[in-house]
C-alpha positions as CSV (number, residue, x, y, z in Angstrom):
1,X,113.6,124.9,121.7
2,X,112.8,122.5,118.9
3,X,111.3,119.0,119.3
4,X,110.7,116.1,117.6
5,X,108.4,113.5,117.4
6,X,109.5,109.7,118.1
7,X,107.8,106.6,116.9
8,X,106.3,106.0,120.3
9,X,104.5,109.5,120.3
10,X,107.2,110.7,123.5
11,X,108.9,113.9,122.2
12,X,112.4,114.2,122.6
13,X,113.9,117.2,123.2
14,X,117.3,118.8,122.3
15,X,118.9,119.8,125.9
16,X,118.1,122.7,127.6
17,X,118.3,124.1,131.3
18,X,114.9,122.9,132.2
19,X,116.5,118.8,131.5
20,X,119.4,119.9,134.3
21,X,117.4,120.8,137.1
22,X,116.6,118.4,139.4
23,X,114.1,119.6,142.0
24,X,110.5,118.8,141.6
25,X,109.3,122.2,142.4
26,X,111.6,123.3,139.8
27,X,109.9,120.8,136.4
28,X,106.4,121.6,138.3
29,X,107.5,125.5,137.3
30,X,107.7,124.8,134.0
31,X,104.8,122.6,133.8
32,X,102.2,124.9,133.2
33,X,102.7,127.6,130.5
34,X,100.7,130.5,129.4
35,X,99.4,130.1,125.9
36,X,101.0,133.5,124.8
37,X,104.1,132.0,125.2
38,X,103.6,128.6,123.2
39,X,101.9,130.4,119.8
40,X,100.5,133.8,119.2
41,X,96.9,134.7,118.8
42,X,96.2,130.8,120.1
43,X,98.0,128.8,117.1
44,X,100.0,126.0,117.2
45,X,103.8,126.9,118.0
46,X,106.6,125.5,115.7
47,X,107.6,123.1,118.0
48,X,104.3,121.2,118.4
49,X,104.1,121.0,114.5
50,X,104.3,117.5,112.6
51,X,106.2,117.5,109.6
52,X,104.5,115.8,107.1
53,X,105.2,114.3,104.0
54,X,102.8,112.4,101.0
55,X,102.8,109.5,98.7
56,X,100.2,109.9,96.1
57,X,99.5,113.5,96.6
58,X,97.6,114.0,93.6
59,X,94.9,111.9,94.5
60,X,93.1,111.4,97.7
61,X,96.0,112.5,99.7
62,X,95.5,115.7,98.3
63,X,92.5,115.8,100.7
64,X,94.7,114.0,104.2
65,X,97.1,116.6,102.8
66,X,95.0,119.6,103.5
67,X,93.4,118.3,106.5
68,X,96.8,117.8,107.7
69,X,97.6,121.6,106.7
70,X,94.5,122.7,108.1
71,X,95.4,121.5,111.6
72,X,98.7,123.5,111.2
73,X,101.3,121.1,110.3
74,X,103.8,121.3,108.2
75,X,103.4,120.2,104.7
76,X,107.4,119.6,103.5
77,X,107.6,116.9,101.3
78,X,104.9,116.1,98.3
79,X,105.5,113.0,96.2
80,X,102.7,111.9,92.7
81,X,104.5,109.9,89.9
82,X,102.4,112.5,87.8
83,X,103.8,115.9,87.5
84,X,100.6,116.9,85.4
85,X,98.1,116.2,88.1
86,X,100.2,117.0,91.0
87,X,101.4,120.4,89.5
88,X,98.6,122.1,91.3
89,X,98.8,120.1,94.7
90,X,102.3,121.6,94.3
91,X,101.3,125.2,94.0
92,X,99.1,125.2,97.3
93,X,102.4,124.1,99.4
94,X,105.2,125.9,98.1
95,X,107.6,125.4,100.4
96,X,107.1,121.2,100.2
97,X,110.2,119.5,98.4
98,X,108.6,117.5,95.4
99,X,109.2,114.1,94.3
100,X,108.3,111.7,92.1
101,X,109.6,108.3,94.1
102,X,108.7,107.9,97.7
103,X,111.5,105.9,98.4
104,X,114.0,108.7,97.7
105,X,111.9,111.2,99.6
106,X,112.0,108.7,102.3
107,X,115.9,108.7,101.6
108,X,117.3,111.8,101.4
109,X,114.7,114.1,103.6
110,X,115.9,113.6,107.2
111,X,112.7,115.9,108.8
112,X,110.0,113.6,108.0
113,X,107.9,112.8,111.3
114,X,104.5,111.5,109.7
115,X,103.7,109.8,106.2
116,X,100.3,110.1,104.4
117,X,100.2,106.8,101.9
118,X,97.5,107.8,99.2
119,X,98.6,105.6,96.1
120,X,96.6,102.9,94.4
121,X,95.8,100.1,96.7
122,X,99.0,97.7,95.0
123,X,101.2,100.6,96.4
124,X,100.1,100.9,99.9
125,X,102.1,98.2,101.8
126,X,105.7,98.9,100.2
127,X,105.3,102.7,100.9
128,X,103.7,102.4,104.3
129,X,106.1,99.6,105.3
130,X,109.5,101.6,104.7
131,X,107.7,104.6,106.6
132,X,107.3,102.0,109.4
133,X,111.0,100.9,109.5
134,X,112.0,104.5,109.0
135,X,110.3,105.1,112.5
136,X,107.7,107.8,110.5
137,X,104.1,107.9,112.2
138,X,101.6,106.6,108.8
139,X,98.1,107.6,107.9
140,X,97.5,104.9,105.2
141,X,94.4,105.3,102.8
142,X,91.6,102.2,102.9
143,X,92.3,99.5,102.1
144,X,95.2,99.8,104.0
145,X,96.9,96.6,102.0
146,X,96.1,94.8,98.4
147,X,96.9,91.5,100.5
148,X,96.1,89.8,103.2
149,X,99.4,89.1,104.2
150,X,100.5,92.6,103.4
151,X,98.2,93.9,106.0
152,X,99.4,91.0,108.6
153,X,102.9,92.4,108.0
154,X,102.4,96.1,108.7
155,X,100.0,95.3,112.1
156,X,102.9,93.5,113.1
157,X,105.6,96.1,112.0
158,X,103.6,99.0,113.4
159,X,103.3,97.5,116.7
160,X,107.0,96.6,117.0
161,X,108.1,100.4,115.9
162,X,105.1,101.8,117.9
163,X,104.5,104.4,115.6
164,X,101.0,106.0,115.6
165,X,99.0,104.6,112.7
166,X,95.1,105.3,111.3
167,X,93.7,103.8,108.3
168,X,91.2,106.5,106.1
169,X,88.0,105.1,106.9
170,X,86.7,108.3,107.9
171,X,83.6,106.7,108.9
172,X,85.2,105.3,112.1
173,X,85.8,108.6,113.6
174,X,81.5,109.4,112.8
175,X,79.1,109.6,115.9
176,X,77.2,107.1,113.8
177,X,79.1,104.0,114.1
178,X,79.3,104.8,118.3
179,X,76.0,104.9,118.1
180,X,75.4,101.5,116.4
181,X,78.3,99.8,118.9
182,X,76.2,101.5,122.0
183,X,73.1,100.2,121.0
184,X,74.2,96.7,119.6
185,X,76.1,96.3,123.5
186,X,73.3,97.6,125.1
187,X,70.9,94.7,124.0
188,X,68.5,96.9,122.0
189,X,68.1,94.0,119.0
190,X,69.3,91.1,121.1
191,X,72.1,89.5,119.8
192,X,73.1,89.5,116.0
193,X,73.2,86.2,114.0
194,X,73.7,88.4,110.3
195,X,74.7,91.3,108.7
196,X,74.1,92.5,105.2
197,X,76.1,95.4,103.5
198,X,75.8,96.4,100.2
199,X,77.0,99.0,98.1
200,X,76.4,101.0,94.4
201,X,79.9,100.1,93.1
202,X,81.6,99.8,90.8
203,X,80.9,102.7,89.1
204,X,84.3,101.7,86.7
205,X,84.5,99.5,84.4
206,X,84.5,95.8,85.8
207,X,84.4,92.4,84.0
208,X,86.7,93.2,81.3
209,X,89.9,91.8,79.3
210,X,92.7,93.5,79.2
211,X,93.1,95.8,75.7
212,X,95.6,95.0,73.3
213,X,96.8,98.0,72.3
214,X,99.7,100.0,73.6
215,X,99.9,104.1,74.0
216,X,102.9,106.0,74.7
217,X,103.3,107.2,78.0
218,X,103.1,110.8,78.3
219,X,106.8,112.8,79.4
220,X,104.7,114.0,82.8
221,X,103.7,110.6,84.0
222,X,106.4,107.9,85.3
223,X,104.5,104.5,84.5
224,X,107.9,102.0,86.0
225,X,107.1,103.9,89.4
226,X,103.5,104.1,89.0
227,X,103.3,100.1,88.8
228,X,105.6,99.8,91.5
229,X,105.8,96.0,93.1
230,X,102.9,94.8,90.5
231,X,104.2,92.9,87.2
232,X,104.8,95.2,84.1
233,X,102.6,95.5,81.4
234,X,102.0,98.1,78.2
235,X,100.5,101.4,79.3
236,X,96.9,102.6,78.1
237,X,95.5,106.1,78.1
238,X,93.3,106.5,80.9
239,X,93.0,103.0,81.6
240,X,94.6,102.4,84.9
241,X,95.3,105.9,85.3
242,X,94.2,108.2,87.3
243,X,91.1,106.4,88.1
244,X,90.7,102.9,86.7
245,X,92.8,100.6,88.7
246,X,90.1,99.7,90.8
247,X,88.9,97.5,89.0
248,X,92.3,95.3,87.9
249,X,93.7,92.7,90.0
250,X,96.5,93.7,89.8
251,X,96.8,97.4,91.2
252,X,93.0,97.7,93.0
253,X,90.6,95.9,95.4
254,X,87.5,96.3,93.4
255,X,84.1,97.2,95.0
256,X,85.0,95.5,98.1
257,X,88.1,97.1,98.6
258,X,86.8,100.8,97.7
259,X,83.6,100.4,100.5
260,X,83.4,97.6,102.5
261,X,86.3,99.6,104.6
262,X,83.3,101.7,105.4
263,X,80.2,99.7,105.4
264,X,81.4,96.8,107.4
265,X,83.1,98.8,109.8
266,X,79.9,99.1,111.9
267,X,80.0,95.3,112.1
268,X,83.5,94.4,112.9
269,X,83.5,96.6,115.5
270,X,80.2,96.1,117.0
271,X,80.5,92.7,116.7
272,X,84.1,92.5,117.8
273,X,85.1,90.4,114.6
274,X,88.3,89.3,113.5
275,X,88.8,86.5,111.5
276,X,86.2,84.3,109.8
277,X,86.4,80.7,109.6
278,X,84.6,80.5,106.5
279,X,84.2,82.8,103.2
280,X,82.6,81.8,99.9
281,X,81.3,83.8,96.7
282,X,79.8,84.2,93.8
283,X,79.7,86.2,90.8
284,X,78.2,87.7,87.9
285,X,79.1,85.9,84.3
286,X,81.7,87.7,81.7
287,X,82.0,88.2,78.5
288,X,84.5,85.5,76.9
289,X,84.1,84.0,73.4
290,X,81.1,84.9,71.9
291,X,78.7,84.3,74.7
292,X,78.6,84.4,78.1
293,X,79.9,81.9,80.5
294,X,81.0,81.3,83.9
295,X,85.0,82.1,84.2
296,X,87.3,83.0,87.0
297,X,88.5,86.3,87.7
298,X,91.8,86.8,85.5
299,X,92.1,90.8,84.9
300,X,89.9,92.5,86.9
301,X,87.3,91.7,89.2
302,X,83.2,90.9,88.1
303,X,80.3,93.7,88.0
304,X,78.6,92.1,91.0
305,X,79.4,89.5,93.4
306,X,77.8,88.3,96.7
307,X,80.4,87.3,99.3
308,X,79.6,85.4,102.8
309,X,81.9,85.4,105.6
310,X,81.2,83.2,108.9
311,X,82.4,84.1,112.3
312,X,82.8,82.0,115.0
313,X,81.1,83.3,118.6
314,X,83.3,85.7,120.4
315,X,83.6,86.4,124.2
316,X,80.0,88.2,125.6
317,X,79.5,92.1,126.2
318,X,78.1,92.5,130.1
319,X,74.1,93.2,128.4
320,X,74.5,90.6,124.9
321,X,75.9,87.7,124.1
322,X,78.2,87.4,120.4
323,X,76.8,84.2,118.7
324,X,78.5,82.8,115.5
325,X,77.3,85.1,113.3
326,X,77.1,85.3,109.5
327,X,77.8,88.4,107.4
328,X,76.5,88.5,104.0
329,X,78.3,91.5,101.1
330,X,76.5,92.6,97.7
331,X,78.0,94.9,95.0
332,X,77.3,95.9,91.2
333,X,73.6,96.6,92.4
334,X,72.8,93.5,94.2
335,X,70.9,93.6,97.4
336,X,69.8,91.5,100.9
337,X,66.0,90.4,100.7
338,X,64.4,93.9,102.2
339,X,63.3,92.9,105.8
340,X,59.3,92.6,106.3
341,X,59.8,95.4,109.4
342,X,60.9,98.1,107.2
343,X,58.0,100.4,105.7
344,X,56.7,100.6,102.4
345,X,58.4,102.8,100.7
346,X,61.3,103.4,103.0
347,X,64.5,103.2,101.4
348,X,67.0,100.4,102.3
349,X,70.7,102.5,103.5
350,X,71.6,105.7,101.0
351,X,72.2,105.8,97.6
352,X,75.5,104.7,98.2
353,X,75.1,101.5,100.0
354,X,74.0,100.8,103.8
355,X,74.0,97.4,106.1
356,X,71.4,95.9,108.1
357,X,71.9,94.1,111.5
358,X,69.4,91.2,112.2
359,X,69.3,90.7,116.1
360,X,67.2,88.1,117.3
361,X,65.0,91.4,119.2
362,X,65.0,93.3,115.8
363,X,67.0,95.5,113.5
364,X,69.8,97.8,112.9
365,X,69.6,99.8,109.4
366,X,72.4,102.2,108.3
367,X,73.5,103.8,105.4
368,X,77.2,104.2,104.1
369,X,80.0,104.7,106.6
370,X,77.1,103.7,109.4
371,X,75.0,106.8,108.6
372,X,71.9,107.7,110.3
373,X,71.1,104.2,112.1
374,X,68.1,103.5,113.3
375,X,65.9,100.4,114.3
376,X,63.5,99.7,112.5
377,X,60.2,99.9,112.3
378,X,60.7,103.5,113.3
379,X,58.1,102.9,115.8
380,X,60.9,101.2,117.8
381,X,62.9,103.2,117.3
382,X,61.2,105.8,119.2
383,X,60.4,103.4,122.0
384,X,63.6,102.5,122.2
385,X,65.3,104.4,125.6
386,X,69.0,105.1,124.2
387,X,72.0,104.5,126.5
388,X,74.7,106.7,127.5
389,X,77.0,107.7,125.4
390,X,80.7,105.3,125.8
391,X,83.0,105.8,123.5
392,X,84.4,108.5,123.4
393,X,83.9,111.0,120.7
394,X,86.0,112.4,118.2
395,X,85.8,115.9,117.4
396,X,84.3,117.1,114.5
397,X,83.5,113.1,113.9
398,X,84.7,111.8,110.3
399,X,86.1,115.5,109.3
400,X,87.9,115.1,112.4
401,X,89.9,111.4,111.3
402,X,93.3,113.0,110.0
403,X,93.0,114.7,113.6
404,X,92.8,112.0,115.5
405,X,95.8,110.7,114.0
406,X,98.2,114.0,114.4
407,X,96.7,113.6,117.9
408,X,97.9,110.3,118.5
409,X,101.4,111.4,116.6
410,X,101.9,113.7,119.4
411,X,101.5,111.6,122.3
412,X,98.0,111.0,122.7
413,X,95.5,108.0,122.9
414,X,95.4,105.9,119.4
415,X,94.1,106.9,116.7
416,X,90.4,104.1,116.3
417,X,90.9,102.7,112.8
418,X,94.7,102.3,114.2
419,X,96.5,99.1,112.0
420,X,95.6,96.7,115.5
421,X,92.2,97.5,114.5
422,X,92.2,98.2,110.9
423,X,94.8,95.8,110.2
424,X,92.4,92.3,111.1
425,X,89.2,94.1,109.2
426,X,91.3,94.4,105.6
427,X,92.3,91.0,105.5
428,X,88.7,90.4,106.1
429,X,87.5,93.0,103.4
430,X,90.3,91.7,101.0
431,X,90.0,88.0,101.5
432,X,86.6,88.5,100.0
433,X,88.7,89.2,96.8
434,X,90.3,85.5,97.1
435,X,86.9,84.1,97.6
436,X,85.7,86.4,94.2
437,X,88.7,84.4,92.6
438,X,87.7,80.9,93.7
439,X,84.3,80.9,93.7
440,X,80.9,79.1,94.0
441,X,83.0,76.9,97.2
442,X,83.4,77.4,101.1
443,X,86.7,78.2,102.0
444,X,87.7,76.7,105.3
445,X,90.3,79.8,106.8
446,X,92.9,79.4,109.6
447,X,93.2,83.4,110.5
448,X,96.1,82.5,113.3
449,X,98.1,80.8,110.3
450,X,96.7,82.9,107.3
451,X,96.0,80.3,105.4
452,X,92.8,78.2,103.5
453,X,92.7,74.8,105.0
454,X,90.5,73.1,102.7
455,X,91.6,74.4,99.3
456,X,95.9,74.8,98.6
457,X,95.3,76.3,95.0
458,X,93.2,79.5,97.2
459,X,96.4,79.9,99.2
460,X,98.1,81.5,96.1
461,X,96.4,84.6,96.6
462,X,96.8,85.2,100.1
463,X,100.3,87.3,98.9
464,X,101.1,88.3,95.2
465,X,105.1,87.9,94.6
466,X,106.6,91.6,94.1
467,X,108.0,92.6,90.7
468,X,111.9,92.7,91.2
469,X,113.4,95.5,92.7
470,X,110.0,95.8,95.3
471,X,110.0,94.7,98.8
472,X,108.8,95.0,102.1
């Protein structure tokens, strides 16, 4: 008997005797099976397997690919727009049809269930979308959307085709960031009035024009696909491709889009954030003439900016109130003032970044994706009596993320960085970019509406118009 796996995680079957017979005692027979007879030697039978297809398998899906794989899914459809790079994806799943456009994949193979979406960030919303309408469960890569309005759009779509979605902030699935919600809704630093979360990035090239020279593009690589809805330009060697887009407006989210997916997850979820009513930010100064002066953001985004986002108070936790509260983003090496409590010496998150939560009782310090929080002093820490555990956990924590998601495919709870959830928290992360590209003012924003109330020019941003051909 085969089985397949509907957008609202029920299987439907083809029919079979057991549908026909109608006596309880008769389905209570065939509810309880012995293992032997679903999979040999305790593996997943063919008919529990997802098939699984993926966009941008060259890149990080080549890592939600093998998770995937790992979990014993099948792996039948691969798509990269780089036949160089994906050559050796390829190899490892031999019997996966390969393609170079995702919307022909989408197209013309009928046994897709789930879609892994692992392009550049510009590419993220048109692939994930058509999944969406196609009725194909989607594990998207962070930041789910380049737009704000892109990720309104798939919450919304998502919800009405009740597929089973996750968004690749690993960090979500961690014991750390339970942790950090359990103790922040258990009243261990009172309630928090700031955060501040920083990271290392960019480690790419920021704060740069855009070259003037023009390089052939190489028989392997497809460049029209690989821009996809953003507007065409020349193609440059090693520019954009297969790592540099980060940094451009026009295909990438910068630092904030890279890690404040997973350093400011702690907070919105602790804090039960959605939308801010305010954002502002600042930047570093470019290069432009011969000297250097304050300009806007035209080609890609600055070496460091700081970003502020104000949230309005939400609705109390049984042990803490949730107070407006203010959170506070550094990147390019920037960092909060480093709180009087913390020791001498001590270092402030990891070396790739951390957050601190200032609670009117004390403090929360993490590192990246909510490592290894503790209060500090550490004295307080070991004073402090920790709760029960509450949320439940997810096995094997952030190695377990693509898990939670096949798990979800199939029927079970949703996954926790699911687009209800992740959906709100990257049009927070990417409305910092707006703010990066109208700084040094306070943007007044109407989250309901999706829209800047005090500045019309700002609203320009919220959604970049598609290059023809492109849509959601």
């Amino acid at each position: 008997m085969t089985r397949r796996f509907k957008p609202n995680g029920v299987h439907r079957r083809l029919i079979s005797r057991r549908d026909f017979l109608g006596s309880t005692a008769a389905v209570a027979a065939f509810t309880i099976v012995p293992r032997h007879v679903l999979g040999a030697n305790g593996q997943t039978p063919p008919s529990e397997k997802l098939n699984i297809a993926t966009v941008g398998a060259a890149g990080m899906g080549r890592w939600n690919t093998k998770r995937c794989a790992d979990a014993g899914e099948n792996i039948v459809a691969l798509c990269d727009v780089d036949d160089k790079r994906g050559a050796d994806v390829y190899k490892e799943y031999p019997k996966a049809k390969t393609y170079r456009d995702f919307r022909k994949m989408l197209e013309k193979q009928k046994d897709i269930d789930a879609v892994i979406v692992a392009p550049p960030d510009h590419a993220h919303a048109v692939a994930a979308m058509m999944a969406i309408k196609m009725g194909k469960h989607v594990y998207c890569q962070k930041p789910m959307t380049h737009t704000v309005y892109e990720a309104r759009k798939l919450t919304e779509a998502a919800k009405q085709a009740g597929v089973a979605t996750q968004m690749g902030n690993q960090g979500h699935s961690s014991q750390d960031i339970r942790l950090i919600c359990e103790w922040i809704w258990d009243g261990a630093i009172g309630p928090v009035r700031e955060v501040h979360a920083w990271t290392d990035r960019p480690v790419w090239p920021q704060g740069i024009e855009r070259p003037k020279r023009v390089d052939d593009v190489p028989s392997y690589f497809d460049w029209d696909l690989w821009l996809g809805p953003s507007p065409e330009r020349p193609y440059v060697e090693d520019l954009y491709h297969p790592f540099g887009w980060r940094a451009w407006v026009d295909f990438g989210c910068g630092a904030l889009g890279d890690m404040a997916c997973h350093i400011l997850d702690p907070a919105f979820w602790a804090l039960n954030l959605k939308y801010p009513v305010t954002v502002e930010a600042c930047s570093s100064t470019r290069l432009a003439g011969k000297g250097w002066e304050k300009i806007g953001v035209r080609e890609t985004y600055p070496r460091a900016s700081i970003i502020r986002f104000k949230f309005p108070a939400r609705d109390p936790m049984p042990k803490i109130q949730m107070p407006e509260v203010k959170v506070t983003w550094y990147d390019g090496g920037l960092m909060p003032p480093r709180p009087e409590e913390l020791e001498p010496g001590r270092m402030m998150g990891d070396k790739d970044g951390g957050a601190l939560f200032m609670g009117d009782k004390g403090i929360i310090m993490c590192g990246c994706y909510g490592k290894n929080p503790r209060i500090v002093p550490e004295t307080k820490m070991r004073e402090y009596k920790r709760p029960a555990g509450t949320i439940p956990r997810v096995k094997d924590g952030m190695d377990g993320h693509e898990k939670n998601w096949l798990d979800a495919c199939k029927g079970g709870p949703p996954a926790g960085s699911n687009f209800d959830y992740a959906g709100p928290f990257t049009e927070t992360v990417v409305m910092g970019n707006l703010a990066i590209r109208n700084p040094y003012k306070v943007l007044e924003w109407d989250g309901e509406n999706m829209r800047f109330t005090n500045d019309e020019a700002a609203n320009e941003f919220v959604h970049s118009p598609y290059r023809e051909g492109w849509t959601l």
